[in-house]
C-alpha positions as CSV (number, residue, x, y, z in Angstrom):
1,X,1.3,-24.6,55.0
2,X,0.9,-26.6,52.3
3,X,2.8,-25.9,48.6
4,X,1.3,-24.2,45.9
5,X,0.1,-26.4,42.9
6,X,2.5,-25.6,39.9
7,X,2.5,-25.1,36.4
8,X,5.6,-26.0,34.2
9,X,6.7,-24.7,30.8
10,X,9.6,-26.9,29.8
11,X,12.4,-25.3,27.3
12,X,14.3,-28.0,24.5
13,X,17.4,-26.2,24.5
14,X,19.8,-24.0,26.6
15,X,18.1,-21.3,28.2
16,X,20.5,-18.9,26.5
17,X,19.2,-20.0,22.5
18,X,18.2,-18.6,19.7
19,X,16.0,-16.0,18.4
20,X,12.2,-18.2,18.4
21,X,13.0,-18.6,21.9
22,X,13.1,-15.1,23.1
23,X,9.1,-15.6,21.6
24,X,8.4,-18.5,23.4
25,X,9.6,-16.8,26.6
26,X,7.1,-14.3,26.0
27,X,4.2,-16.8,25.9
28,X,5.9,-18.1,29.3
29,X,5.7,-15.3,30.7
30,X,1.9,-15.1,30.1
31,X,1.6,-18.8,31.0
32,X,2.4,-17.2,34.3
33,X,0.4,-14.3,34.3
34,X,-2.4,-16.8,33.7
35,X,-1.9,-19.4,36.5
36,X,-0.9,-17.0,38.7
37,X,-4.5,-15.7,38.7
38,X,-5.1,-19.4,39.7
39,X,-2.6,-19.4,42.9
40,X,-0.2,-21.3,40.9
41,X,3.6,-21.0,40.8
42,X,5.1,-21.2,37.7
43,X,8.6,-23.2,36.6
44,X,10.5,-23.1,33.4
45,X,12.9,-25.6,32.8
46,X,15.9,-26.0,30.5
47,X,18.2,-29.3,29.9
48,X,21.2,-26.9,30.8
49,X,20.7,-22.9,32.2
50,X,23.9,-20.4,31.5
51,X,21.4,-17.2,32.0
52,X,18.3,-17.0,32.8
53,X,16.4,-14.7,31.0
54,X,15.5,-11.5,32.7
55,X,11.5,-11.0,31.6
56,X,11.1,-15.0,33.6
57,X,12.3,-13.5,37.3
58,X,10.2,-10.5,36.2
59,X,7.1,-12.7,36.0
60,X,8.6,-14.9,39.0
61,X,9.1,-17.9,37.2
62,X,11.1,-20.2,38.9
63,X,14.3,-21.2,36.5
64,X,15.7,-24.5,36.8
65,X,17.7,-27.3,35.0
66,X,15.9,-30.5,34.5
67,X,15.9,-32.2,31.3
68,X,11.9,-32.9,30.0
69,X,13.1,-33.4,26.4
70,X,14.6,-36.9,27.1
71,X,12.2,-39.9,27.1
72,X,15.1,-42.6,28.9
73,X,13.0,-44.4,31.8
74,X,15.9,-42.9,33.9
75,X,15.3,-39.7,32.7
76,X,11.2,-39.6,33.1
77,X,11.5,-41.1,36.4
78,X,13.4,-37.7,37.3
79,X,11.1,-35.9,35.3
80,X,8.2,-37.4,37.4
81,X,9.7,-37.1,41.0
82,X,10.5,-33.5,39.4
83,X,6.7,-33.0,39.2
84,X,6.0,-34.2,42.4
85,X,7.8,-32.4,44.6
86,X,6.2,-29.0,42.7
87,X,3.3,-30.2,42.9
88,X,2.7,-29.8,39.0
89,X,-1.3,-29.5,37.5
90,X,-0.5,-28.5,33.8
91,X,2.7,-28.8,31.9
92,X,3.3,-27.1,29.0
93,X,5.4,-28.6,25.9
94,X,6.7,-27.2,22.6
95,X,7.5,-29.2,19.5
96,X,7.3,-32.2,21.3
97,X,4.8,-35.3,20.8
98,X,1.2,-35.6,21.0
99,X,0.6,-38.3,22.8
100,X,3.3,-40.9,24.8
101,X,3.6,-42.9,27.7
102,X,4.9,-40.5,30.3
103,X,2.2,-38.7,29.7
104,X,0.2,-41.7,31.5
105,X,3.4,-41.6,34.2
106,X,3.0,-37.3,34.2
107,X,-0.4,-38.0,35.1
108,X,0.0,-40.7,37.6
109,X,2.0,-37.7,39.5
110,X,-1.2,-35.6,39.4
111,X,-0.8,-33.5,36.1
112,X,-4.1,-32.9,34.7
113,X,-3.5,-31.1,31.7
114,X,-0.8,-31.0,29.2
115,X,-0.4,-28.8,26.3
116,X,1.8,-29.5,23.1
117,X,2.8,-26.2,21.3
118,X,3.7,-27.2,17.9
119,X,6.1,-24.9,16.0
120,X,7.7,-27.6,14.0
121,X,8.4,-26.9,10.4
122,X,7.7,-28.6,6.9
123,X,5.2,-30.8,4.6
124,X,4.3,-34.6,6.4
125,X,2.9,-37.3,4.4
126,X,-0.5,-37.8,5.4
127,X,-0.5,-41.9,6.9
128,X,-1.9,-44.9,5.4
129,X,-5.7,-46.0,6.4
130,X,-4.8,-48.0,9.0
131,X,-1.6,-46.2,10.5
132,X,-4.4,-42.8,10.5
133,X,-7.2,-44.8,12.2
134,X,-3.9,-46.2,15.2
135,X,-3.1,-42.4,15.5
136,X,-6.4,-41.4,16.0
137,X,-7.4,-43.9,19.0
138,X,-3.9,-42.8,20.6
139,X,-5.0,-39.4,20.3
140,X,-7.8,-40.2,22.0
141,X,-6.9,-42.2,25.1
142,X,-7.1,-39.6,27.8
143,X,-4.3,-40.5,29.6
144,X,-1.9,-41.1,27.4
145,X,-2.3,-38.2,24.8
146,X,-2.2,-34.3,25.4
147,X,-4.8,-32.0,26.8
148,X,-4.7,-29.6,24.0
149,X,-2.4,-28.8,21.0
150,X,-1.8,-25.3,20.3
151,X,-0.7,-24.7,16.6
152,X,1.7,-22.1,15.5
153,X,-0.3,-21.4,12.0
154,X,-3.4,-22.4,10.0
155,X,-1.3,-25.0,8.3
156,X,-0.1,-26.4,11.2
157,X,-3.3,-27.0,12.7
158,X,-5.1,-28.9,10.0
159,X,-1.5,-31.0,9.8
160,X,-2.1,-31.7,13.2
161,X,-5.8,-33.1,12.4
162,X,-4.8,-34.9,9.1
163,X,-1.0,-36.7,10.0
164,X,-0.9,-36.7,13.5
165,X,-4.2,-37.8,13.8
166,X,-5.1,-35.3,16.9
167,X,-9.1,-34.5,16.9
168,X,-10.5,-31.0,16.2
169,X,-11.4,-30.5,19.7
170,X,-8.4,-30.4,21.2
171,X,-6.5,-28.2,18.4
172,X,-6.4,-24.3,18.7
173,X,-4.4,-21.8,16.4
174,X,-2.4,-19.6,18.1
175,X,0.0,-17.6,15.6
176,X,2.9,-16.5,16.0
177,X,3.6,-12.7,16.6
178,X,5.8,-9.9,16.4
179,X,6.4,-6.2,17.8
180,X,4.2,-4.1,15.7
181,X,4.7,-0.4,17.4
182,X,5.5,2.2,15.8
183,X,5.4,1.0,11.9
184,X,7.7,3.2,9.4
185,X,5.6,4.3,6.1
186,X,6.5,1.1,3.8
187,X,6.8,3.3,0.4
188,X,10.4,3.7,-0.7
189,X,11.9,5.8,-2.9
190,X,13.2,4.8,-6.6
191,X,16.9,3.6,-6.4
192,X,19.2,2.1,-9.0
193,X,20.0,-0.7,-6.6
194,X,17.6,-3.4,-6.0
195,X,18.1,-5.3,-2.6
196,X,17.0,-8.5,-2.3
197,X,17.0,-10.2,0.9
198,X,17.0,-13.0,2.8
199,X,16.6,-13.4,6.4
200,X,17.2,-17.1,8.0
201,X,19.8,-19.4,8.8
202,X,22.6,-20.7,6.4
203,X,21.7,-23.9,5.4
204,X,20.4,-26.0,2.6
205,X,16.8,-26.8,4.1
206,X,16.3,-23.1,4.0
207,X,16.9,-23.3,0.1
208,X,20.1,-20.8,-0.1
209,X,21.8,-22.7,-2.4
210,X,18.7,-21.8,-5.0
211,X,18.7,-18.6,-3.9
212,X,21.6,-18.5,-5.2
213,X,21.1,-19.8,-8.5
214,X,17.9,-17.8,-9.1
215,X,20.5,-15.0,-8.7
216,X,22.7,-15.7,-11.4
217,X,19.9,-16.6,-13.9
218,X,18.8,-13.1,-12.9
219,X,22.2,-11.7,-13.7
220,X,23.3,-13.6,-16.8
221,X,20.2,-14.1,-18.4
222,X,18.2,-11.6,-17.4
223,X,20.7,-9.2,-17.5
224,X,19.8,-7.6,-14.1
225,X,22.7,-6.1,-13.3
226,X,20.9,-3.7,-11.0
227,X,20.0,-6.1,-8.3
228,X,22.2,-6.7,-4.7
229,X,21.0,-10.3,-3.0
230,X,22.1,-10.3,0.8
231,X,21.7,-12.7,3.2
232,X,21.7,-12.0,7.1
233,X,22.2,-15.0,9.0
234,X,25.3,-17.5,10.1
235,X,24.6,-21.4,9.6
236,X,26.2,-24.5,9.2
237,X,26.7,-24.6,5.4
238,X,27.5,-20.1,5.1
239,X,30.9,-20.8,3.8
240,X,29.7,-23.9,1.5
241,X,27.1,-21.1,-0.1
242,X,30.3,-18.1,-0.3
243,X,31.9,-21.1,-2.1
244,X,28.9,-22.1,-4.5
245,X,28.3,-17.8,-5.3
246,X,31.9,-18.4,-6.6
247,X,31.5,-20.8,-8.6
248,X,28.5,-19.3,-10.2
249,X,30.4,-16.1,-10.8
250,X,28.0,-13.8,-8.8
251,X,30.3,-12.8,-6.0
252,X,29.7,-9.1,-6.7
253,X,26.0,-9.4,-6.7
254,X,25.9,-11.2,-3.2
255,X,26.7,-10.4,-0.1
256,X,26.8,-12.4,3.6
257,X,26.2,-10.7,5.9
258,X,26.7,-13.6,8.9
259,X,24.3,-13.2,12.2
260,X,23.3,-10.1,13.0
261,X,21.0,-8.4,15.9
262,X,19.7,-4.9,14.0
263,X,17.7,-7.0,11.6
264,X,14.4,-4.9,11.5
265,X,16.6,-1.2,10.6
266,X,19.1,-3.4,8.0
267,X,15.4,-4.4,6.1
268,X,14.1,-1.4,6.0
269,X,17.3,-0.3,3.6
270,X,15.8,-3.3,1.5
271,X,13.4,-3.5,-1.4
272,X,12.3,-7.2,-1.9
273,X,12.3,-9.9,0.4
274,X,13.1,-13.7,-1.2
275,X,12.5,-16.4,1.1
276,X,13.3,-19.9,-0.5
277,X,13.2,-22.0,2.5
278,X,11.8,-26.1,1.8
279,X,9.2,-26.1,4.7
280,X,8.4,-23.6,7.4
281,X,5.7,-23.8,10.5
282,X,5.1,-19.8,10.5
283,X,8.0,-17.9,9.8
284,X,9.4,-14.9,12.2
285,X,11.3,-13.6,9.1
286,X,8.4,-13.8,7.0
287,X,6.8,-11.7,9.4
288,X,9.5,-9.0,9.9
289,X,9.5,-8.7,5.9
290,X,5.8,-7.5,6.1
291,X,6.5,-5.9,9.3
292,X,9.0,-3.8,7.3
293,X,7.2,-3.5,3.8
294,X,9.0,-5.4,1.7
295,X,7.0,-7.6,-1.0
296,X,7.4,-11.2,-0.2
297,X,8.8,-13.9,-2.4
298,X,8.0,-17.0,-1.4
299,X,7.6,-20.8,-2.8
300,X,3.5,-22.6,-3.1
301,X,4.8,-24.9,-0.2
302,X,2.2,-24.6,2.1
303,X,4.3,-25.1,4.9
304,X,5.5,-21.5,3.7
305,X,2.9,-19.3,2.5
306,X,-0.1,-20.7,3.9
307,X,-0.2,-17.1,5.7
308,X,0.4,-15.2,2.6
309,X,-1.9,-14.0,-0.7
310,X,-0.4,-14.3,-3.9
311,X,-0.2,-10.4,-5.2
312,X,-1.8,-8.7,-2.0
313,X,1.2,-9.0,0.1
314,X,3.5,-11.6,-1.7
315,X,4.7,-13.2,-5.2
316,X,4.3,-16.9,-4.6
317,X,6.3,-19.4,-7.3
318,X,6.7,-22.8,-8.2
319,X,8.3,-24.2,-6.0
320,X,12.0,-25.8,-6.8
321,X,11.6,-23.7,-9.9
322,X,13.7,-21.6,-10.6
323,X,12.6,-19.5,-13.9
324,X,9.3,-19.5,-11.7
325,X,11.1,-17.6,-9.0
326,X,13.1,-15.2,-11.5
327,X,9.7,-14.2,-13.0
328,X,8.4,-13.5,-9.5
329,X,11.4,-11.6,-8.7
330,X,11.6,-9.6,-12.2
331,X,8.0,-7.7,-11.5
332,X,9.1,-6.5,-8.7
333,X,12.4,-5.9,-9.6
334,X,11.2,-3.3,-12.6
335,X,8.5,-1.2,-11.0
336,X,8.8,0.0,-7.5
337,X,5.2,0.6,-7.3
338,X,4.8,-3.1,-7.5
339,X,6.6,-3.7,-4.7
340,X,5.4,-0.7,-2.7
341,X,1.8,-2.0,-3.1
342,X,2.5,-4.8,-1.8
343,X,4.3,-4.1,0.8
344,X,2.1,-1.5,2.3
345,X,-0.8,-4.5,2.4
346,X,1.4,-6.4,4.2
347,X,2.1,-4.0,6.6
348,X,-1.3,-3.4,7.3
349,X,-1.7,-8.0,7.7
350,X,1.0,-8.0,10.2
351,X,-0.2,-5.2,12.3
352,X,-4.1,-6.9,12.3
353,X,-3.3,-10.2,12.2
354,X,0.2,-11.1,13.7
355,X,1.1,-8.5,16.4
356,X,2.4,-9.6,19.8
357,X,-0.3,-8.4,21.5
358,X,-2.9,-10.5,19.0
359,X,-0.8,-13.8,19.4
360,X,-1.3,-13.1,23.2
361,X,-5.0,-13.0,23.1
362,X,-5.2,-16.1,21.0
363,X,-3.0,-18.0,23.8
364,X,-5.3,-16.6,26.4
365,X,-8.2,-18.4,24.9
366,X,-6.5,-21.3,24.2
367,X,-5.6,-21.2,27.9
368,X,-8.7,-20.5,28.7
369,X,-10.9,-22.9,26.6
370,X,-9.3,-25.3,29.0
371,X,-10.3,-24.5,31.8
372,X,-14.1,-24.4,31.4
């Protein structure tokens, strides 16, 4: 009897990491729902496995530990005899290049299509002339560049086009989503505390320290004394930022809250949501704001609110500004109804636009555009 062909989806991390990956173990799992209709078994991979996660032997996903995020001869030479012995057809990549040699060596093992998920985050300089036109051949060459990029937002997808040089044909959108059931009413009532939140890691690309200092300019000059910014999320730099709220003498306006795992009930006790972050592919946080109703704050990097519309779901700044940011915050700091507008429109975005189960029909056609 001979082996069923395969299909691999290969993880960049531990198999036990982080929040986005719960999300891409949901697409995964429809990767196998897909190519099982084919007669094809599906493996997931991880460069180290300490648990594999319950909804893959669900979908009977076959959970091993090869490294695919190394590009060492040594280490694609394993990756090939890998593919093999499992008789691999498609591979499926995220946040990893566009085109490459083992591609050509993935290939010469009998893969005949690969698809690069791209959920990287930030602004790229577009290249030079001549740098573009090199990118664009390589994105060309059929054996040595992907199948099919699948792009997380909008933005992403025209990046794709314009810096990495990859043609239109071969780039779908397929956005990210979230768990949109059972929606609580987004109008809340008039308080004398303002929460402001944040929802993201602890660290300087995703722009705490000006958080921060928008804050105090709120406090001290605004005289905002109403006004509670929290932040929920641990990161490398948490204590650097309990240091810096010190220093700038807001300590009892801010509070960290560290990691925590309740974070859609904590935002629904919150009014405004402030995310400052430098560059973004399509945030999950932005979505869980809407999700809850708050109004979202949010820099004109279109890395990071290419998804949103300024005064129908969101107050979008200058970004690296901050009196441009306190201004955004202070109308929706003073009238609730502001906010409450706001958020109900997003609300009604993220359960049209950027459910779960929407995301999931985009990925189906993107699967299936390949296949005719």
């Amino acid at each position: 009897m001979s082996r069923k062909s395969g299909v691999l989806a290969v993880g960049n991390f531990d198999s036990n990491t982080g929040y986005a990956w719960k999300l891409m173990e949901r697409l995964w799992c429809e990767l196998s729902v897909f190519y099982e209709a084919k007669n094809y078994q599906t493996y997931v991979v991880f460069p180290s496995v300490s648990e594999v996660p319950e909804c893959l032997t669900e979908h009977n996903c076959i959970v091993e530990q090869v490294d695919f995020t190394s590009r060492s001869f040594r280490s694609v030479m394993r990756q090939a005899s890998y593919i093999r012995k499992n008789s691999i057809k498609a591979v499926y990549l995220t946040d990893q290049e566009t085109k490459s040699f083992r591609f050509f060596i993935y290939r010469l093992c009998g893969v005949r299509e690969i698809i690069v998920h791209d959920h990287t985050p930030g602004v790229r300089t577009r290249p030079g002339l001549i740098k573009k036109l090199l990118k664009v051949i390589a994105n060309r060459l059929p054996l040595f560049s992907c199948t099919a990029c699948f792009a997380v937002s909008p933005y992403v997808k025209q990046r794709l086009i314009d810096v990495n040089g990859v043609p239109l044909s071969k780039v779908y959108c397929v956005t990210n989503g979230i768990e949109v059931s059972n929606l609580n009413p987004s109008a809340r009532e008039e308080g004398e505390l303002v929460r402001i939140v944040t929802v993201g890691r602890a660290s300087y690309y995703k722009g705490i320290d000006f958080a921060l200092r928008v804050i105090r300019s709120l406090v001290f000059e605004r005289e905002c004394r109403n006004i509670r910014y929290e932040l929920f999320g641990d990161g490398p730099d948490l204590e650097t930022f309990k240091k810096l709220a010190a220093e700038l003498e807001i300590e009892l306006y801010v509070e960290f809250h560290g990691a925590v795992h309740n974070v859609a009930e904590r935002l629904e006790t919150c009014d405004i949501a402030f995310h400052p972050s430098k560059g973004e592919a399509m945030s999950l946080a932005i979505l869980e704001y809407m999700r809850a109703g708050l109004p979202v704050v949010v820099s004109n990097n279109p890395s990071v609110s290419s998804t949103l519309e300024h005064d129908h779901d969101s107050v979008i700044y200058q970004e690296g500004d901050v009196e441009s940011a306190v201004i955004a915050l202070l109308g929706l700091i003073n009238s609730s109804e502001y906010r409450n507008r706001l958020g109900k429109f997003g609300q009604v975005k993220v359960k049209s636009e950027f459910s779960t189960e929407a995301m999931l029909a985009r990925f189906r056609r993107g699967l299936s555009a390949l296949s005719r």
